[in-house]
C-alpha positions in Angstrom: -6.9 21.8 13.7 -9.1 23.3 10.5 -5.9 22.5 8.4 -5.6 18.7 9.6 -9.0 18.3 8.6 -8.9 19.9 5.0 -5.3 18.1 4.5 -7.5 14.8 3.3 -10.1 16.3 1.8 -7.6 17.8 -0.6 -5.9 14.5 -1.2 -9.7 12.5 -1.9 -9.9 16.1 -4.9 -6.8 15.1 -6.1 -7.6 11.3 -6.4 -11.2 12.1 -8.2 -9.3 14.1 -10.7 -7.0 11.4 -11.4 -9.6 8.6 -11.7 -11.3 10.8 -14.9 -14.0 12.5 -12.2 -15.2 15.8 -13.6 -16.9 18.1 -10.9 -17.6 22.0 -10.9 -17.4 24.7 -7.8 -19.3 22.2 -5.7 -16.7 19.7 -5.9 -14.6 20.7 -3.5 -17.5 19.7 -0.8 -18.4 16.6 -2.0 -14.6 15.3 -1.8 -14.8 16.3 1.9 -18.3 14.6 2.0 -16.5 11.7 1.0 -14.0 11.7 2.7 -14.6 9.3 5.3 -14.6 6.8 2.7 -11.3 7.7 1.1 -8.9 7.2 4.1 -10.6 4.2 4.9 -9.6 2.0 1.7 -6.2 3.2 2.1 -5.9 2.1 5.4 -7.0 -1.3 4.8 -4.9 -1.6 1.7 -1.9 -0.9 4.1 -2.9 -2.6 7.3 0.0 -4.3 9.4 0.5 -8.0 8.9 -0.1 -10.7 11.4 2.5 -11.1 12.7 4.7 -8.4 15.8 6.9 -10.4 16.8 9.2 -14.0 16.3 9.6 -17.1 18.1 13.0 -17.8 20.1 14.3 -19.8 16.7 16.6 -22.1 19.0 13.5 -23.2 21.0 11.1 -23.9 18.1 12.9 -27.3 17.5 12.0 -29.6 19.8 14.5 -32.7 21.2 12.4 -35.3 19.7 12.8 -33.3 16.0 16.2 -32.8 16.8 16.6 -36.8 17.2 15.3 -37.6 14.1 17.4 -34.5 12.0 20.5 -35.1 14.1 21.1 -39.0 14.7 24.6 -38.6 16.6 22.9 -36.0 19.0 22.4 -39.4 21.2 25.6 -40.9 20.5 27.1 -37.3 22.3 28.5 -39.2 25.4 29.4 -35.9 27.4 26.2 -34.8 29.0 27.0 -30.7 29.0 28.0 -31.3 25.7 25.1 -32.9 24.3 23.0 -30.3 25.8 25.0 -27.3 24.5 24.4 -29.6 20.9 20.7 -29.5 21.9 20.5 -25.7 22.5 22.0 -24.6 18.8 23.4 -21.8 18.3 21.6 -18.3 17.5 22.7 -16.2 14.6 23.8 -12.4 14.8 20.5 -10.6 15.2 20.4 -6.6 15.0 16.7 -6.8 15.8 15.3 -9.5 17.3 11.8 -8.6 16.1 12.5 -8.6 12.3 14.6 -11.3 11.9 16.3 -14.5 14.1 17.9 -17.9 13.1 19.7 -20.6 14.8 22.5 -23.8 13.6 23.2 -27.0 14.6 25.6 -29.1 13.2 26.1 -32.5 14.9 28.9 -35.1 13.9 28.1 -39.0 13.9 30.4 -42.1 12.5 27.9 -41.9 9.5 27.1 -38.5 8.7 27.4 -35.0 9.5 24.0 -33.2 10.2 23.4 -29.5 9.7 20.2 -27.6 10.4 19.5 -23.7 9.9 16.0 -22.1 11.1 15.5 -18.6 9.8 12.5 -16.4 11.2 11.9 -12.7 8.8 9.3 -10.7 9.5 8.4 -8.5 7.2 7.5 -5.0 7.6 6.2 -2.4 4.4 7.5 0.6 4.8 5.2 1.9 2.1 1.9 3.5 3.5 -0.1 2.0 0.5 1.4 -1.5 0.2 0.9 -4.1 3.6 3.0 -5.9 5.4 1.3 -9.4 3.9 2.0 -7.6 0.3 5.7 -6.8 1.2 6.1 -10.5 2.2 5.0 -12.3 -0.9 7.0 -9.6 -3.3 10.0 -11.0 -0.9 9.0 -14.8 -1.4 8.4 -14.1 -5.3 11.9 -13.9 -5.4 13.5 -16.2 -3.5 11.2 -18.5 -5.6 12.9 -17.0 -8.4 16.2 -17.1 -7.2 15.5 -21.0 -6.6 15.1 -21.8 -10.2 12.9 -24.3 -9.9 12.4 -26.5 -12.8 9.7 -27.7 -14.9 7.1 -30.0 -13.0 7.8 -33.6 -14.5 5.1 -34.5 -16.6 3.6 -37.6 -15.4 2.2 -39.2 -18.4 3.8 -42.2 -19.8 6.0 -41.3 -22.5 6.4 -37.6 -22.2 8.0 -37.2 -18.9 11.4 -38.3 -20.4 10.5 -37.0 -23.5 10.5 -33.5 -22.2 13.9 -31.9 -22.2 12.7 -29.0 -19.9 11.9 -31.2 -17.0 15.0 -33.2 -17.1 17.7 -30.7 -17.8 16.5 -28.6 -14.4 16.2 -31.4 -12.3 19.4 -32.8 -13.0 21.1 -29.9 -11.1 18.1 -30.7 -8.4 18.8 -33.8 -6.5 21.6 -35.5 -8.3 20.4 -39.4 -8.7 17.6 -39.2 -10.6 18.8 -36.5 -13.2 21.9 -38.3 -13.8 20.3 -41.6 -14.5 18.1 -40.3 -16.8 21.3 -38.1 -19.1 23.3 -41.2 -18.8 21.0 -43.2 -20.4 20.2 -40.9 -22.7 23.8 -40.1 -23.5 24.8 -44.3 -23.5 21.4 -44.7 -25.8 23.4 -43.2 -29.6 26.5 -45.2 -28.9 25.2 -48.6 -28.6 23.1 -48.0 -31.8 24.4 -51.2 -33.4 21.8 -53.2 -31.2 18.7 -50.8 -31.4 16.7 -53.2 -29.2 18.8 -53.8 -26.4 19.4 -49.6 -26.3 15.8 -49.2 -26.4 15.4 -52.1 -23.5 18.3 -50.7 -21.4 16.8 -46.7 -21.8 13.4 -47.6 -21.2 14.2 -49.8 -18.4 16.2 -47.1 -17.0 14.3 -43.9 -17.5 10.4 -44.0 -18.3 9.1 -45.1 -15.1 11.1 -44.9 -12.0 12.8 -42.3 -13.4 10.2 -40.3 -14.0 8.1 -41.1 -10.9 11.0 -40.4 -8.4 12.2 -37.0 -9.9 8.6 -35.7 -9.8 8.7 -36.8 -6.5 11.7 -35.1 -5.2 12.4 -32.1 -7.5 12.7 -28.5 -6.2 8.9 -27.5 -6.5 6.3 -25.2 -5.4 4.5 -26.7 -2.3 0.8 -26.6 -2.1 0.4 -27.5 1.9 2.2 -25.2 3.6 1.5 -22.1 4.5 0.2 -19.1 2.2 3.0 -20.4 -0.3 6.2 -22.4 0.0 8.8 -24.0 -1.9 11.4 -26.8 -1.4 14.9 -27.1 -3.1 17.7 -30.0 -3.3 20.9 -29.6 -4.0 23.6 -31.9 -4.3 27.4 -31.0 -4.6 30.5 -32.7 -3.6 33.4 -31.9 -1.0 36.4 -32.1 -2.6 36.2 -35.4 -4.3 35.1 -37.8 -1.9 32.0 -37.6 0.4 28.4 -36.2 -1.0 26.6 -33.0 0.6 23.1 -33.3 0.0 21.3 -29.6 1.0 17.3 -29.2 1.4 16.2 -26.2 1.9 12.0 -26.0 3.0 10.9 -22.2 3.1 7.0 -20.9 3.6 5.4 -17.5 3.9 2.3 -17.1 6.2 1.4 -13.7 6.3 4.2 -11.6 6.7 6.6 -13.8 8.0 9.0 -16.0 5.5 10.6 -18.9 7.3 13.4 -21.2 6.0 14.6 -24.4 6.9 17.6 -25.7 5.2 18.4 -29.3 6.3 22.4 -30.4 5.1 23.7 -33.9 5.6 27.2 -35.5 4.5 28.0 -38.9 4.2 31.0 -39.7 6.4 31.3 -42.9 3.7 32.8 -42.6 0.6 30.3 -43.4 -2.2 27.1 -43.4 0.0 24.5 -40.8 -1.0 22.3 -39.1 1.4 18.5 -39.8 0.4 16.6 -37.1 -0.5 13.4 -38.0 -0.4 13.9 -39.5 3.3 15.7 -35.5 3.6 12.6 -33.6 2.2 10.3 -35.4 4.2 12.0 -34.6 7.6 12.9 -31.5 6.7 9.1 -30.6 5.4 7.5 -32.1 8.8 9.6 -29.8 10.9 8.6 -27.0 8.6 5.1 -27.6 9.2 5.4 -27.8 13.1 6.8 -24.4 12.1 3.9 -23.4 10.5 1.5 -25.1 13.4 4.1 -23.3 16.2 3.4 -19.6 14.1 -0.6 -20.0 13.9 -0.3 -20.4 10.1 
């Protein structure tokens, strides 16, 4: 029992000597003096997150939600089936208390509709780093693995001006970025009639080119949780329809959750908006949020 006790006192000795403390024979009592203090700080530097346990991930989407992200959920005529469409389906979990997820993916004569809800909580298995700590060391790189570009600069004039905020947010959302390098591209080779170049460019690019990039460009999120992020990626299947991907994740605490929101255009040609996307996607995100206590 005498050894338990001394065990911190040696360790508060050895953390005086390594913060420059200088202390003769009696220094060996006032470390155990102050030793209540020591442990103390540690433990609160490492204290467990918020957060024990996760929601059931293919109940925290409501039908309602569901309706809005999933239009041919209605048009399902087979009542089991519809419901089974309702339900989603839960990903492989190992351990139910660190990390969950479930999919739907509903087919329409316009579109199909995919939705992925990911629940991690995160646990430090470091006795001087916390759980919350942990977490936003995780986040910090999936923001970094996100690449998130340059935030448009608003001003008139240097927002097209900038090439760092239109190269990044041309691999981003697709329409806006390529409106803005095509005019920029087309603006050299019609040279021979400076003003209508300048006309067409400016017409083209300053302002609602500018405006609706800022407005829909991966970015940090400032309303969301502790910290979140959204991303928007366009890509094609095959060479026909469009695949628009939105992907809404938020730390609170020390859970990280992602929603990633995919729609494809059963018409050839037709786009799916992203704004119209982020919007939906970022509402159920902050139900999320609401649902958590964050």
């Amino acid at each position: 029992m005498q050894r338990k006790a001394y065990v911190p006192g040696v360790a508060a000795v050895l953390a005086a000597v390594l913060a420059g403390c200088t202390g003769g024979s009696g220094g060996g009592a006032t470390a155990d003096d102050s030793n209540p203090g020591q442990p103390g700080v540690a433990t609160e530097a490492a204290e467990p997150g918020k957060y024990r346990t996760l929601p059931e991930p293919c109940d925290a989407v409501g039908h309602k939600m569901l309706d809005s992200l999933l239009p041919g959920i209605e048009e399902i005529a087979d009542e089991e089936q519809r419901e089974k469409a309702y339900a989603g389906e839960p990903t492989l979990a190992y351990d139910t208390d660190r990390k969950v997820g479930c999919r739907w993916k509903v087919e329409s004569a316009e579109a199909t509709d995919h939705l992925f809800v990911d629940f991690e909580r995160v646990v430090s298995y470091d006795g001087a780093v916390s759980d919350d700590s942990e977490a936003e060391q995780l986040f910090a790189k999936r923001v970094e693995a996100a690449d998130l570009p340059e935030p448009v600069v608003s001003e008139s004039g240097s927002a097209d001006g900038s090439p760092s905020s239109g190269t990044p947010a041309a691999g981003a959302g697709g329409t806006p970025s390529s409106a803005s390098s095509s005019s920029s591209s087309s603006s050299p080779s019609s040279s021979s009639s400076p003003s209508s170049s300048s006309s067409s460019s400016s017409s083209s690019s300053p302002s609602p080119s500018a405006s609706s990039t800022a407005e829909v460009q991966p970015r940090l999120l400032d309303d969301l949780g502790d910290e979140a992020f959204v991303d928007d990626a366009l890509s094609s299947s095959g060479s026909t329809a469009k695949r628009r991907t939105v992907t809404v994740a938020f730390r609170t605490s020390n859970v990280v959750v992602t929603v990633e929101y995919a729609e494809q255009s059963a018409t050839l040609g037709v786009v799916p908006d992203s704004e119209e996307m982020q919007d939906m996607a970022r509402k159920l995100a902050s139900r999320l949020a609401d649902s958590l206590g964050g």
